[in-house]
PDB file of N, CA, C, O and CB in Angstrom:
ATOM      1  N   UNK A   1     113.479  82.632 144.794  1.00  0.00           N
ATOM      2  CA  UNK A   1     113.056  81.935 143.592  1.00  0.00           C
ATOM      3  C   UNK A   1     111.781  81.135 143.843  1.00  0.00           C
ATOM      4  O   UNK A   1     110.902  81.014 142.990  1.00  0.00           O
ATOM      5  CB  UNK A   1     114.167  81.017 143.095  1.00  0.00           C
ATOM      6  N   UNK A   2     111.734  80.623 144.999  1.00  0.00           N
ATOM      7  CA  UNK A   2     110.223  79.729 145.740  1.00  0.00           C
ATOM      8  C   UNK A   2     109.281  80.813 145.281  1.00  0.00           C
ATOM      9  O   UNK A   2     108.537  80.704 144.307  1.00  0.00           O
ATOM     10  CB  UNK A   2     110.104  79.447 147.854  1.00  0.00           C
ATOM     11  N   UNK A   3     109.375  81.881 146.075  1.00  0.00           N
ATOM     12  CA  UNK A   3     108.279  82.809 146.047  1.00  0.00           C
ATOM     13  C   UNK A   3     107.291  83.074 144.444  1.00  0.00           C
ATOM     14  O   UNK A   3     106.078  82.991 144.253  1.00  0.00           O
ATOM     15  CB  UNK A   3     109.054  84.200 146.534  1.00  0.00           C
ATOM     16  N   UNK A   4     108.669  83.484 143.295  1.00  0.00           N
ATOM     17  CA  UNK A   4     108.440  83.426 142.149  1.00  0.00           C
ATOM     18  C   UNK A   4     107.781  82.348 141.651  1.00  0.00           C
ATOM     19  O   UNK A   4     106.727  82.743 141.154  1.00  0.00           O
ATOM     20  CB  UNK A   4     109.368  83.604 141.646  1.00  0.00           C
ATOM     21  N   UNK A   5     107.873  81.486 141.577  1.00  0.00           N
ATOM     22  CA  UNK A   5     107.100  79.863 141.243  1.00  0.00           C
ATOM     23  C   UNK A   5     105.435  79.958 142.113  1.00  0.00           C
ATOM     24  O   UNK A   5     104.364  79.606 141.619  1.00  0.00           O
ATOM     25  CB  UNK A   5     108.364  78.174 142.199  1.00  0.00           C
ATOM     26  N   UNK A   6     105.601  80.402 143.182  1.00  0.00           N
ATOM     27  CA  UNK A   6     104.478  80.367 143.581  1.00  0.00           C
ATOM     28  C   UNK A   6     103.006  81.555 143.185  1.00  0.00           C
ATOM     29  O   UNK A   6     101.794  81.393 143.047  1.00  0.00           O
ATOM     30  CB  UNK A   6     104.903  80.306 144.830  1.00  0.00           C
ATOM     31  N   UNK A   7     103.782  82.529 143.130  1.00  0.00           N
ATOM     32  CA  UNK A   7     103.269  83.304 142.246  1.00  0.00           C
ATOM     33  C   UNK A   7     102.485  83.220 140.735  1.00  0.00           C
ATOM     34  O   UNK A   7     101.336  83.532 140.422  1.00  0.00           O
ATOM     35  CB  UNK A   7     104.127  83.837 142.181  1.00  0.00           C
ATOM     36  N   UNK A   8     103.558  82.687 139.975  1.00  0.00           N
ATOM     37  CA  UNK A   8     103.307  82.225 138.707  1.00  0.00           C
ATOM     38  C   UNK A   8     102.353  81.015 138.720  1.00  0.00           C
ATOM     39  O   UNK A   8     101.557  80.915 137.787  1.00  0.00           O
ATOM     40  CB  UNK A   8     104.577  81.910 138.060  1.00  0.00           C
ATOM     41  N   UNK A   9     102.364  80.113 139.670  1.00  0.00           N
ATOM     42  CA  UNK A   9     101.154  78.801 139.653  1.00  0.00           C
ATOM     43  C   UNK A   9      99.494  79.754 140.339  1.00  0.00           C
ATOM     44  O   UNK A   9      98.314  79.493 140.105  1.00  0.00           O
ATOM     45  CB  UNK A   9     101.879  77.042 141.214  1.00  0.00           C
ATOM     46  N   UNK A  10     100.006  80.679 141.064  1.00  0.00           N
ATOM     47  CA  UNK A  10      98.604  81.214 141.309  1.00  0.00           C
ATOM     48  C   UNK A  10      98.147  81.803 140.857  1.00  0.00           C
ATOM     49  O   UNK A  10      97.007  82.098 141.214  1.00  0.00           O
ATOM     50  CB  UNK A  10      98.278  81.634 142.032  1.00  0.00           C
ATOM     51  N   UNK A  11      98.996  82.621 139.283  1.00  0.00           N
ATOM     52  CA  UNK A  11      98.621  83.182 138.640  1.00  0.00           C
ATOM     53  C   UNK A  11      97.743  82.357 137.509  1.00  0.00           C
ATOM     54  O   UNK A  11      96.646  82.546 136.982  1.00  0.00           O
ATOM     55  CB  UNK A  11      99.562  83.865 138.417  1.00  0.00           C
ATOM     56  N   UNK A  12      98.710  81.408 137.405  1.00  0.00           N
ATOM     57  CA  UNK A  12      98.102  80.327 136.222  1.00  0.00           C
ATOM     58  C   UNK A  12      96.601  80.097 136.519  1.00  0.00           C
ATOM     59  O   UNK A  12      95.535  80.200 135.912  1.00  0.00           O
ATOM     60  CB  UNK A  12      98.914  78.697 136.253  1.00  0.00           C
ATOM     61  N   UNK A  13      97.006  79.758 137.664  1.00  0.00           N
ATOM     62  CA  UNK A  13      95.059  78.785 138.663  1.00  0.00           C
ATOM     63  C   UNK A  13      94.370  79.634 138.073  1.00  0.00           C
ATOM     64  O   UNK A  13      93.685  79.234 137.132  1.00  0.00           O
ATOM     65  CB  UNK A  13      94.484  78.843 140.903  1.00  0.00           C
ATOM     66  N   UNK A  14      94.331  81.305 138.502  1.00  0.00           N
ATOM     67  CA  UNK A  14      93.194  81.766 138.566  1.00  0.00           C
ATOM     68  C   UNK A  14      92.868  82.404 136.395  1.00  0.00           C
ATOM     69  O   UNK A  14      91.880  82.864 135.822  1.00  0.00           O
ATOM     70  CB  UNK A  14      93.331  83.133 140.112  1.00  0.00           C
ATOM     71  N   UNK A  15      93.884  82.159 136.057  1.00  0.00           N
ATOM     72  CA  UNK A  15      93.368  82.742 134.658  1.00  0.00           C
ATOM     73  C   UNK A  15      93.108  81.238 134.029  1.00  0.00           C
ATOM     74  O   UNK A  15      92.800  81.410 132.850  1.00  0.00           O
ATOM     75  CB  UNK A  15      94.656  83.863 133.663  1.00  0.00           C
ATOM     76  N   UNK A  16      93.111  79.964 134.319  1.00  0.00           N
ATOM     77  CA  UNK A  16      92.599  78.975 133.503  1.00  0.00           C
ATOM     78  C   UNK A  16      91.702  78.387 133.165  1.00  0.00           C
ATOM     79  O   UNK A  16      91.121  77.712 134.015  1.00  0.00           O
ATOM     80  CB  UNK A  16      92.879  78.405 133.563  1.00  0.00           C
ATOM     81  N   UNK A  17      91.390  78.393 132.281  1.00  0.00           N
ATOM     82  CA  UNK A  17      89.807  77.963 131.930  1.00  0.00           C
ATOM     83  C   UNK A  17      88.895  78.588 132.367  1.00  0.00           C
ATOM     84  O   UNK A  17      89.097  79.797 132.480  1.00  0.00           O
ATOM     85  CB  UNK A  17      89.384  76.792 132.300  1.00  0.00           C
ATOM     86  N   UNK A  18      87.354  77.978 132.845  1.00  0.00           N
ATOM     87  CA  UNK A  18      86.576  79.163 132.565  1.00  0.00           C
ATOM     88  C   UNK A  18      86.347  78.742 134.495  1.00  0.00           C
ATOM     89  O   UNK A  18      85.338  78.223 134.972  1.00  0.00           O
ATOM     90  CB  UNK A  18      84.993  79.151 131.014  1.00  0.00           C
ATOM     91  N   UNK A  19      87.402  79.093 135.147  1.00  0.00           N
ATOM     92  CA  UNK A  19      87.414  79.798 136.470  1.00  0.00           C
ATOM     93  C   UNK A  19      86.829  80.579 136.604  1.00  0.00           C
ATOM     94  O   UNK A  19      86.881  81.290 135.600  1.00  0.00           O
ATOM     95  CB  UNK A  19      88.285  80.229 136.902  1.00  0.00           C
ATOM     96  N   UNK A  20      85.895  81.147 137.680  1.00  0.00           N
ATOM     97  CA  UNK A  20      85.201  82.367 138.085  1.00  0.00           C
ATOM     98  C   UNK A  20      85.515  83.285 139.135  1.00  0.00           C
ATOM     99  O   UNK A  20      85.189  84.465 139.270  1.00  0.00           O
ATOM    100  CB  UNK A  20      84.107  82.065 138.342  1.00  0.00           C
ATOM    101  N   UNK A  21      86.542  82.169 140.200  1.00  0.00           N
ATOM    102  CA  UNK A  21      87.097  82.965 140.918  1.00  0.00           C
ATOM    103  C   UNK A  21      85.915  82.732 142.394  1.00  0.00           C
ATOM    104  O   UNK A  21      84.753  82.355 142.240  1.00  0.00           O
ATOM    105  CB  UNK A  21      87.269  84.515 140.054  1.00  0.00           C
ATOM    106  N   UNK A  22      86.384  82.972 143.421  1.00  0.00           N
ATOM    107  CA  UNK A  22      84.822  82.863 144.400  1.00  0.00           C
ATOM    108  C   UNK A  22      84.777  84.212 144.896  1.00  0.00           C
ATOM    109  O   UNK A  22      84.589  84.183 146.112  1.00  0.00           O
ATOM    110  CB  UNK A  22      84.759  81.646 145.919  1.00  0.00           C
ATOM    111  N   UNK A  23      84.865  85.287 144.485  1.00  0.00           N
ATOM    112  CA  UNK A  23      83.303  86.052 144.543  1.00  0.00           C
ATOM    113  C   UNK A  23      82.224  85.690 143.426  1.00  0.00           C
ATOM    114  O   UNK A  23      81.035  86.006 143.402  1.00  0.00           O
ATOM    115  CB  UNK A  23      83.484  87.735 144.370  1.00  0.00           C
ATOM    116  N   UNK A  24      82.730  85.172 142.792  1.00  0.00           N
ATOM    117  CA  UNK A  24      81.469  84.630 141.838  1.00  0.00           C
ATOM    118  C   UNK A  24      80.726  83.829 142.395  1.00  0.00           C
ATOM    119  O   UNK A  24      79.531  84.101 142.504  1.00  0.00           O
ATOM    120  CB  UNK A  24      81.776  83.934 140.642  1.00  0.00           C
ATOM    121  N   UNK A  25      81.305  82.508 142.940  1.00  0.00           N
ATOM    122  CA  UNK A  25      80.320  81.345 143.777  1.00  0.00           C
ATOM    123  C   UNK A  25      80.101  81.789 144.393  1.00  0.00           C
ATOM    124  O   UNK A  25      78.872  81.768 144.451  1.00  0.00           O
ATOM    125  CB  UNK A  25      80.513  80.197 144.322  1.00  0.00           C
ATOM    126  N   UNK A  26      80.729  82.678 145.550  1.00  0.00           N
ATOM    127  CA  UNK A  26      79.661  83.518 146.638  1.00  0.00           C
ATOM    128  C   UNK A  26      78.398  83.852 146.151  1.00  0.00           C
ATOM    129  O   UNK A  26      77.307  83.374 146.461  1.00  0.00           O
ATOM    130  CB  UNK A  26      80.186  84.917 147.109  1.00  0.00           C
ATOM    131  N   UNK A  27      78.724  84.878 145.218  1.00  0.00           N
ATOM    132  CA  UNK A  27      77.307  85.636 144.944  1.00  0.00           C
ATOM    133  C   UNK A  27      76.209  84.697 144.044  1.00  0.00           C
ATOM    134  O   UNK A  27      75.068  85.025 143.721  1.00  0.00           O
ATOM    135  CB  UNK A  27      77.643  87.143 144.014  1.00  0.00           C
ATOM    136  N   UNK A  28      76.915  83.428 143.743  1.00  0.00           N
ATOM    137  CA  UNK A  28      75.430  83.049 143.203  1.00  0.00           C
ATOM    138  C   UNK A  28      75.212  81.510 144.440  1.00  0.00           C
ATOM    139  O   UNK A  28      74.905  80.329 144.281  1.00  0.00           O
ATOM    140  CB  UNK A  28      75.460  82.528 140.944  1.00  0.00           C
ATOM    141  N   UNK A  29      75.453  82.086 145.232  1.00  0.00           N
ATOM    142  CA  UNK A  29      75.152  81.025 146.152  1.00  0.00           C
ATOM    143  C   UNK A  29      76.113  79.846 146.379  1.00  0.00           C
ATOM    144  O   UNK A  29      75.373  78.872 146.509  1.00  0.00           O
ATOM    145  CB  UNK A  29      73.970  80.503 145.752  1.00  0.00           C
ATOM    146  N   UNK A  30      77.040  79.556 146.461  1.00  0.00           N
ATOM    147  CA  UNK A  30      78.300  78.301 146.045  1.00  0.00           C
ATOM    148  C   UNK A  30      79.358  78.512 147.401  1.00  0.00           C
ATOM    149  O   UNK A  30      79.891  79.503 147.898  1.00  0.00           O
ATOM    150  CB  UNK A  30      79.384  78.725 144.148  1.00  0.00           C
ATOM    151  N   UNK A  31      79.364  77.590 147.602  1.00  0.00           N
ATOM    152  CA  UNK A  31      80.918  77.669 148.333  1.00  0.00           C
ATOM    153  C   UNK A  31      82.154  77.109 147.890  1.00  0.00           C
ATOM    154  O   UNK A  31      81.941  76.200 147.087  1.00  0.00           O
ATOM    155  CB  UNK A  31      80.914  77.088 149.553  1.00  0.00           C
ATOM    156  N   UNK A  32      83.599  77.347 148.153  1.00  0.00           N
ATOM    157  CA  UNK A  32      84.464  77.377 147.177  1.00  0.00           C
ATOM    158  C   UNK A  32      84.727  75.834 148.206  1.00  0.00           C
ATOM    159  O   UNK A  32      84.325  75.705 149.362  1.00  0.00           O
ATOM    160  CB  UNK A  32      85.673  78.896 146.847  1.00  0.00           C
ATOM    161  N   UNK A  33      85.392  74.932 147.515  1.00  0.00           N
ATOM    162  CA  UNK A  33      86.074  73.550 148.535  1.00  0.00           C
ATOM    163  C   UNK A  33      87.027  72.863 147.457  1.00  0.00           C
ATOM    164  O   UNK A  33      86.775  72.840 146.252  1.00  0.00           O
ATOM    165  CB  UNK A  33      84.671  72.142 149.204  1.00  0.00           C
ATOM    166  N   UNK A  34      88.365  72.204 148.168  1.00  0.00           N
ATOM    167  CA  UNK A  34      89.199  72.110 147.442  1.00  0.00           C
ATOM    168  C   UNK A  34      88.888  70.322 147.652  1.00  0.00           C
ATOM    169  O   UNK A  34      88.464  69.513 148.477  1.00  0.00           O
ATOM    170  CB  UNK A  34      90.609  72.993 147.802  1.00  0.00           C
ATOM    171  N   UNK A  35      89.486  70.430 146.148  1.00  0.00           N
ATOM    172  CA  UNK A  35      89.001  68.564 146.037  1.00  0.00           C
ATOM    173  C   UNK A  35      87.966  68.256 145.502  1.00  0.00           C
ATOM    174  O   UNK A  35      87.802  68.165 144.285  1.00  0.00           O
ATOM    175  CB  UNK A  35      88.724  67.754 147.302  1.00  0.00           C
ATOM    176  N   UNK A  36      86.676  67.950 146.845  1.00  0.00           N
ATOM    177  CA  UNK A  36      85.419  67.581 146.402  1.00  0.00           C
ATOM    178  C   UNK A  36      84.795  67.983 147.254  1.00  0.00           C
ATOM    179  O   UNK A  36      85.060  68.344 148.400  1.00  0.00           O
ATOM    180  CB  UNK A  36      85.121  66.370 146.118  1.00  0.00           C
ATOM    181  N   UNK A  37      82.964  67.856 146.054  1.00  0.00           N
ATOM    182  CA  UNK A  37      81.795  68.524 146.572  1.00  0.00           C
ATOM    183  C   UNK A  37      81.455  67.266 148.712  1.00  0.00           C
ATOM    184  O   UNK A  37      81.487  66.082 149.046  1.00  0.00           O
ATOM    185  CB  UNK A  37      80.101  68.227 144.720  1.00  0.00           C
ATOM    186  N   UNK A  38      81.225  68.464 149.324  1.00  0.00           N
ATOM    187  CA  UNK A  38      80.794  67.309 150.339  1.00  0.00           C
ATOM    188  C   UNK A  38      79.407  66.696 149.903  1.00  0.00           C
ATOM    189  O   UNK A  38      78.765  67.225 148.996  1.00  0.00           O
ATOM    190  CB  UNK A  38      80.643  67.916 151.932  1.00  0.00           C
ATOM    191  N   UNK A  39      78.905  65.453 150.631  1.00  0.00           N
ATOM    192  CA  UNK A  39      77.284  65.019 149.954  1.00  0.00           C
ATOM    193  C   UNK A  39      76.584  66.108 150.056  1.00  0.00           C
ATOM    194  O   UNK A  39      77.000  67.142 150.579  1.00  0.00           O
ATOM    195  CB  UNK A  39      76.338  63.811 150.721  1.00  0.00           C
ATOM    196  N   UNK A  40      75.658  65.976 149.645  1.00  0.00           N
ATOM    197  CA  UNK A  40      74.298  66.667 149.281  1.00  0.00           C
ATOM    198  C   UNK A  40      74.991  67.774 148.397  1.00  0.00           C
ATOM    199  O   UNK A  40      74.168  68.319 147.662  1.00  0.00           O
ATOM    200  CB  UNK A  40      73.271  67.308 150.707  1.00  0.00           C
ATOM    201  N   UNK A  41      76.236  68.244 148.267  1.00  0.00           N
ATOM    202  CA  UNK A  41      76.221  69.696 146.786  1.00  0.00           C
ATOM    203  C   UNK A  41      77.020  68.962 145.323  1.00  0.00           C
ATOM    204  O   UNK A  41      77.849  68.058 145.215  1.00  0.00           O
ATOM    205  CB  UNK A  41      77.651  71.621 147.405  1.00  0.00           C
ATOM    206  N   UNK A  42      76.475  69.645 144.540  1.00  0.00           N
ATOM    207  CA  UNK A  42      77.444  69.584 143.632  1.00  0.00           C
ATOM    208  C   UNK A  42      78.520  70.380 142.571  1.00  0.00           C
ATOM    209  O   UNK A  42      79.042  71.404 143.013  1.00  0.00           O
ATOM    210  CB  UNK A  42      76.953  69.088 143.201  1.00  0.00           C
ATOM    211  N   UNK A  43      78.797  70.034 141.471  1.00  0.00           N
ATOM    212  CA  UNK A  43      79.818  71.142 141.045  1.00  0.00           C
ATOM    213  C   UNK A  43      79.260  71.691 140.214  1.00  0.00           C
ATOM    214  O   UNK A  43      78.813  71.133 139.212  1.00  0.00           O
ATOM    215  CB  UNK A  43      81.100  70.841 140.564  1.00  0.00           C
ATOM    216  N   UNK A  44      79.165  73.003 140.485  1.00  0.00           N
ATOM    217  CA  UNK A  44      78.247  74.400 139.781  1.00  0.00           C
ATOM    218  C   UNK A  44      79.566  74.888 138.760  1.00  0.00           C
ATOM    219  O   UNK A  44      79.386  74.983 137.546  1.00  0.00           O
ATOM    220  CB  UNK A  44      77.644  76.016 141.269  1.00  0.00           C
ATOM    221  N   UNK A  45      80.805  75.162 139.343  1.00  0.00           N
ATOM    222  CA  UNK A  45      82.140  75.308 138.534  1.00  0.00           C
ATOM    223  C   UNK A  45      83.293  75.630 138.933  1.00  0.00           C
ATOM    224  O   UNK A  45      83.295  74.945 139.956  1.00  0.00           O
ATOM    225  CB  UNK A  45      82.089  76.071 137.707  1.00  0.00           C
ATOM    226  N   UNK A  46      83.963  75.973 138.933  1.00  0.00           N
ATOM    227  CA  UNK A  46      85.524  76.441 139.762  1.00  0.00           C
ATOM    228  C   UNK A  46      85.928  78.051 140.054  1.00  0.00           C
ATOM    229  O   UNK A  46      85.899  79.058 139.347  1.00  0.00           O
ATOM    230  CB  UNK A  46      86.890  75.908 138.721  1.00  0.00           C
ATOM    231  N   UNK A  47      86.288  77.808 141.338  1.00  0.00           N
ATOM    232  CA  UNK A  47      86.972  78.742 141.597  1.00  0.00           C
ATOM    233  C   UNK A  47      88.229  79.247 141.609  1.00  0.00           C
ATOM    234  O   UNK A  47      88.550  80.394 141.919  1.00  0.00           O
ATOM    235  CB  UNK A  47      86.751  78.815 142.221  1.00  0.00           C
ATOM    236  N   UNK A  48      89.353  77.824 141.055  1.00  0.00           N
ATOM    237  CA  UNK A  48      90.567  77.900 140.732  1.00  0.00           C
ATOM    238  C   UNK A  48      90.402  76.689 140.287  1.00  0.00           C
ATOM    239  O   UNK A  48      90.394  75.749 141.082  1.00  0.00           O
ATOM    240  CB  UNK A  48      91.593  78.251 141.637  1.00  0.00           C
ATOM    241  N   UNK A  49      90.167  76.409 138.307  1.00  0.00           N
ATOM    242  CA  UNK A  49      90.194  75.429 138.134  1.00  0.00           C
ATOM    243  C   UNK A  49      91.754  74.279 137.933  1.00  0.00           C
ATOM    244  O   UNK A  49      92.511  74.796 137.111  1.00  0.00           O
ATOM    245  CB  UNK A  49      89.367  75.648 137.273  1.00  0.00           C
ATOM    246  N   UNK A  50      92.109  73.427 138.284  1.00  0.00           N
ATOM    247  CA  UNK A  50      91.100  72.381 138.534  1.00  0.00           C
ATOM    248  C   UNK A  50      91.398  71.885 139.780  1.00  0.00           C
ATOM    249  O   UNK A  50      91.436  70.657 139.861  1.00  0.00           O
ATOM    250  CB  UNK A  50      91.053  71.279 137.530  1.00  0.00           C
ATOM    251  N   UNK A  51      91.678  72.696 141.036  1.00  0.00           N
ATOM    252  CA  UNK A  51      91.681  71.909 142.112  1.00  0.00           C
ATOM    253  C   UNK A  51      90.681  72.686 142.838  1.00  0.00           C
ATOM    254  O   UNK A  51      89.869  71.906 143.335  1.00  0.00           O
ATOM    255  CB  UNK A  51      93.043  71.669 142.788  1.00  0.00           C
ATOM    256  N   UNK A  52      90.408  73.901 143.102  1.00  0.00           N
ATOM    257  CA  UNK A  52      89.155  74.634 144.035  1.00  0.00           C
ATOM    258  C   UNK A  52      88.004  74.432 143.235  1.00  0.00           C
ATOM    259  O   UNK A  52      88.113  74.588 142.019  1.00  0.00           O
ATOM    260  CB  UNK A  52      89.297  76.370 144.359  1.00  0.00           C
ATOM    261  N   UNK A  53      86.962  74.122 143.714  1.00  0.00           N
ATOM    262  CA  UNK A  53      85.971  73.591 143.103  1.00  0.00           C
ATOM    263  C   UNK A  53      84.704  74.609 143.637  1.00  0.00           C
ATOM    264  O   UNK A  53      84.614  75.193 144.717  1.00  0.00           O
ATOM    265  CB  UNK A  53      85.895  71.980 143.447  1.00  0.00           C
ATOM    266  N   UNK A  54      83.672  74.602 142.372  1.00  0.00           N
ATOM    267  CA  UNK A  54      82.245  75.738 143.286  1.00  0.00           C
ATOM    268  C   UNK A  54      81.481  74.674 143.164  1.00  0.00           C
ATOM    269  O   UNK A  54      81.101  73.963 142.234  1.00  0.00           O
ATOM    270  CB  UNK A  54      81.363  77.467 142.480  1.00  0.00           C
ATOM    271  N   UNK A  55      81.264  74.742 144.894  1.00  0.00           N
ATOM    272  CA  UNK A  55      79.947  74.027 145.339  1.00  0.00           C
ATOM    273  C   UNK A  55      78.523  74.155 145.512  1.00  0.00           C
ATOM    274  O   UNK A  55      78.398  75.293 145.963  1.00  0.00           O
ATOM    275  CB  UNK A  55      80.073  73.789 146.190  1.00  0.00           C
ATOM    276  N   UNK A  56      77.254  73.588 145.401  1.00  0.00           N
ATOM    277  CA  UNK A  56      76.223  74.582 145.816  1.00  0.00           C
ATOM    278  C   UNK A  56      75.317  73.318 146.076  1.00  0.00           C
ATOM    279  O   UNK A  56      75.302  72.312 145.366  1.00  0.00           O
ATOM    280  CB  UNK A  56      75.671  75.894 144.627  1.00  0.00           C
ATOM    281  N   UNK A  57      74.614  73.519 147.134  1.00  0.00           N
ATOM    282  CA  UNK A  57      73.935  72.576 147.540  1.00  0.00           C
ATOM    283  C   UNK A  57      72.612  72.011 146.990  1.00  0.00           C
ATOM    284  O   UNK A  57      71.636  72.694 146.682  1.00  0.00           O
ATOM    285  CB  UNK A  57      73.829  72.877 148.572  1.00  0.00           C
ATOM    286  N   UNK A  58      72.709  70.683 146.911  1.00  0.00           N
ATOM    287  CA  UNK A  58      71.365  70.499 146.036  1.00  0.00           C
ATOM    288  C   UNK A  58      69.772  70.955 146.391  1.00  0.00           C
ATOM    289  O   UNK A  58      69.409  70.873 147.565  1.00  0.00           O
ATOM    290  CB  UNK A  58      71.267  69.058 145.874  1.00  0.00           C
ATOM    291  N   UNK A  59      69.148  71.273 145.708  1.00  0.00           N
ATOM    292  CA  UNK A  59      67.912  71.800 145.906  1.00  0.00           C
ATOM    293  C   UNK A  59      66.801  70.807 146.402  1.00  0.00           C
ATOM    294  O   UNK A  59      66.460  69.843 145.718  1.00  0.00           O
ATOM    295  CB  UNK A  59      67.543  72.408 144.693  1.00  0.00           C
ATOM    296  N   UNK A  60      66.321  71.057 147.479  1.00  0.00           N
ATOM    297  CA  UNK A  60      65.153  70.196 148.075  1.00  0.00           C
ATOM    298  C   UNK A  60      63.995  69.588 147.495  1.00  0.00           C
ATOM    299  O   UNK A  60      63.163  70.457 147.237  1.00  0.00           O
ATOM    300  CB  UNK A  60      64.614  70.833 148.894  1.00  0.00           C
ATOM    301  N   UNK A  61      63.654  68.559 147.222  1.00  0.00           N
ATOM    302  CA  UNK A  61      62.690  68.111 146.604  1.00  0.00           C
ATOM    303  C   UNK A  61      61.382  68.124 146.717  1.00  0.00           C
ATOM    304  O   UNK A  61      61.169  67.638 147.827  1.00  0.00           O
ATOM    305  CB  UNK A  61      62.874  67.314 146.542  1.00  0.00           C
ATOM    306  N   UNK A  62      60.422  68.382 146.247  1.00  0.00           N
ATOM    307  CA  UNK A  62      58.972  68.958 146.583  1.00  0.00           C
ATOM    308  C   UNK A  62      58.068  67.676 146.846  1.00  0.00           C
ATOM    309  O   UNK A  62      57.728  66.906 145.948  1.00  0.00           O
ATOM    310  CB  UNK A  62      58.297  69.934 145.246  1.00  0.00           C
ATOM    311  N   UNK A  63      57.718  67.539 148.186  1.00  0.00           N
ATOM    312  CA  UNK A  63      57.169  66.516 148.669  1.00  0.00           C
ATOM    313  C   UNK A  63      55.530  66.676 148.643  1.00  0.00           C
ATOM    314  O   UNK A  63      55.121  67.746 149.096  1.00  0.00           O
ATOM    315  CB  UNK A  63      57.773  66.319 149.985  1.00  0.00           C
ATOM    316  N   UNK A  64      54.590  65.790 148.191  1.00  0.00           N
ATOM    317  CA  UNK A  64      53.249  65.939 147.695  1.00  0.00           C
ATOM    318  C   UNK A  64      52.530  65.601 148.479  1.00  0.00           C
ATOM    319  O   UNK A  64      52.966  64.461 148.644  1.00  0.00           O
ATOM    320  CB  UNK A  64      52.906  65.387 146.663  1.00  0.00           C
ATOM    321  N   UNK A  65      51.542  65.705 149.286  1.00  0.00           N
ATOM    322  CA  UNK A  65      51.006  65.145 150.236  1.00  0.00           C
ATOM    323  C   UNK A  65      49.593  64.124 149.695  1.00  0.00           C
ATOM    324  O   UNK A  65      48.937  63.490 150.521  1.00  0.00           O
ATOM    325  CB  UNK A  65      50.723  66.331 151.210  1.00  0.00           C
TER     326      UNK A  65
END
């Protein structure tokens, strides 16, 4: 009966909301992290919303000489 429950919550994760799943964050550059973004990335969107999160690191700032 465990097994069944677990099933059904991973089924839920991945069809809720507008989840992408991480081959999606892979391919547009993202890494998947559960919880929170580490510093420097932020949240691009989920890969199992709402606890796997898509990360992607912030973009470098153009320094002027």
């Amino acid at each position: 009966m465990g097994i069944l429950w677990f099933i059904l919550i991973f089924i839920s994760l991945t069809t809720h909301g507008n989840a992408h799943g991480p081959e999606s964050c892979n391919h547009e550059g993202g890494l998947c992290r559960v919880g929170n973004c580490i510093p420097g990335e932020y949240l691009a969107s989920y890969c199992f919303e709402p606890i796997i999160l898509c990360c992607k690191g912030l973009s470098p700032t153009t320094i002027k000489s």
